[in-house]
N, C-alpha and C positions, 0 to 999 in steps of 0.2 A: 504494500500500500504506500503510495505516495502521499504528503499534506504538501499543502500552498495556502500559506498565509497571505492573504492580502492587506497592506495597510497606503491606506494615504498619507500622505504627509502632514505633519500637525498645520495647524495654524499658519500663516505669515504675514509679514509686513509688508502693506500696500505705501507706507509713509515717504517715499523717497522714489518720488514720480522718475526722475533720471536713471534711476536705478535698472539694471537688465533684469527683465524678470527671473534669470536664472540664477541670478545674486539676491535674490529676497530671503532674507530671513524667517526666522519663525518671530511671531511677535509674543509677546508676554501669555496669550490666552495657549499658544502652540507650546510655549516652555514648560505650560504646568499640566497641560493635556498629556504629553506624550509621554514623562516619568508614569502618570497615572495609567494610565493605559498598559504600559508595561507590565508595572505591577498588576494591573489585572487580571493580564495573560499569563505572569508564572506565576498565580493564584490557581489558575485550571492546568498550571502542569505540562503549558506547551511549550517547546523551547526549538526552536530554527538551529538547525547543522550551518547555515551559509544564509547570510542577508543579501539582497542583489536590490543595487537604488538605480536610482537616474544620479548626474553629478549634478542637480540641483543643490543649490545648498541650502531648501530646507527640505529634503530628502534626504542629504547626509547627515544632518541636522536629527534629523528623527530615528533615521537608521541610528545614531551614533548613542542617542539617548537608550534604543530601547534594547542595543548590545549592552551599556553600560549595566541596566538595571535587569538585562537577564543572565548576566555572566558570559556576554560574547565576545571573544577578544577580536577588536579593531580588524586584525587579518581576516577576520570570517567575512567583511563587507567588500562584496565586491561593484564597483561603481560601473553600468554599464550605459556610456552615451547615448543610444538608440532609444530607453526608455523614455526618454524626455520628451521626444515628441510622437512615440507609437501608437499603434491602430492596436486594437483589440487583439488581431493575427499575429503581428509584429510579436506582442508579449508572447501567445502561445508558442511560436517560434523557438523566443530565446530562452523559455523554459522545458522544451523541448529536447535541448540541448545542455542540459545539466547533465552534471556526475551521477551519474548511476549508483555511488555507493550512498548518495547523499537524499534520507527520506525526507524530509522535511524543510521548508525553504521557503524565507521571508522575502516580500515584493512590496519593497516600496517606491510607490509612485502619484502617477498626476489621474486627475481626472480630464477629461471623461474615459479615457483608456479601460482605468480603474472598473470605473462601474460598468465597461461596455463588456471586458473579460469576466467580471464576476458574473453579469446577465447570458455571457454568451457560454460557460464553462458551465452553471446552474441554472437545468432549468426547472428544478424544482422552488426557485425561490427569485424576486423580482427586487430590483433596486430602481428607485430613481433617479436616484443621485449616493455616491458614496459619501458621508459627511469627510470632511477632515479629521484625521489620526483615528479613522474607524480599522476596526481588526477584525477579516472576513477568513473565517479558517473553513479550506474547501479540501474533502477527502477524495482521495482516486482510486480504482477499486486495480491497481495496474503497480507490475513492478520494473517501469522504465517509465523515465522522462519522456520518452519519443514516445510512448501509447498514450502522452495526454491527449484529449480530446472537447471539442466545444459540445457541451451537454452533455459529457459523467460526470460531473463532481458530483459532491452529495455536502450540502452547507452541515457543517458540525455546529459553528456558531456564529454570531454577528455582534459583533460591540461597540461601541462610541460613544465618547466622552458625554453625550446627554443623553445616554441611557440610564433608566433608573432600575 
């Protein structure tokens, strides 16, 4: 069995109009979202072999939080350009192409990507939008990256900072 965590990126800062949107930050609501969120996930006992972001920097930003607070050392995150601006396909692709030794594997990224993989991976379950620093844990009933497919997952669970 394979898992694929999905997470968005926490929060950021829109404050610095000149700024590249790929240099945005996380702003204050992202900095206390994503520890939180963390701990919530090694609360149910999951924990990512390999994190894989976009080089956004509030995706490494969030990546780097949620290795800190689940005990993943910095070398597990692997920063993959293509995320940053992918299609739905794109991501299946690049996680297609994961390590075979490795079951479990953290994605974090941008919307709409996000929500368009989680709708097109599950279709037992509907999103309209993925919130920011939400954590969408999808099971695959498959023991290769390259047997993912759009419509096996099976949603184990959904979470986000304004979940109660």
């Amino acid at each position: 069995m394979k898992t694929l965590i999905l997470v968005r990126h926490a929060k950021s800062s829109w404050n610095d109009q000149t700024q590249r949107d790929i240099d945005r930050p996380l702003n204050e609501r992202g900095r206390h979202d994503a520890p939180m969120m963390a701990d919530r996930m090694l609360a149910r006992g999951t924990q990512p072999q390999r994190i894989i972001c976009s080089p956004a920097l509030r995706t490494v930003s969030t990546a780097e939080i949620f290795a800190t607070h689940l005990s993943i050392p910095n070398e597990l995150i692997h920063m993959e350009r293509q995320i940053y601006l992918a299609s739905s396909g794109h991501l299946l692709h690049l996680l297609q192409h994961q390590d075979e030794n490795i079951d479990v594997i953290m994605l974090v990224g941008h919307n709409p990507a996000l929500t368009d993989l989680f709708n097109d991976l599950c279709e037992s379950a509907r999103l309209d939008n993925m919130p920011t620093c939400c954590v969408a844990e999808l099971t695959f009933e498959v023991d290769s990256w390259a047997r993912l497919e759009f419509g096996k997952a099976q949603l184990k669970q959904i979470d986000y900072p304004k979940k109660v």
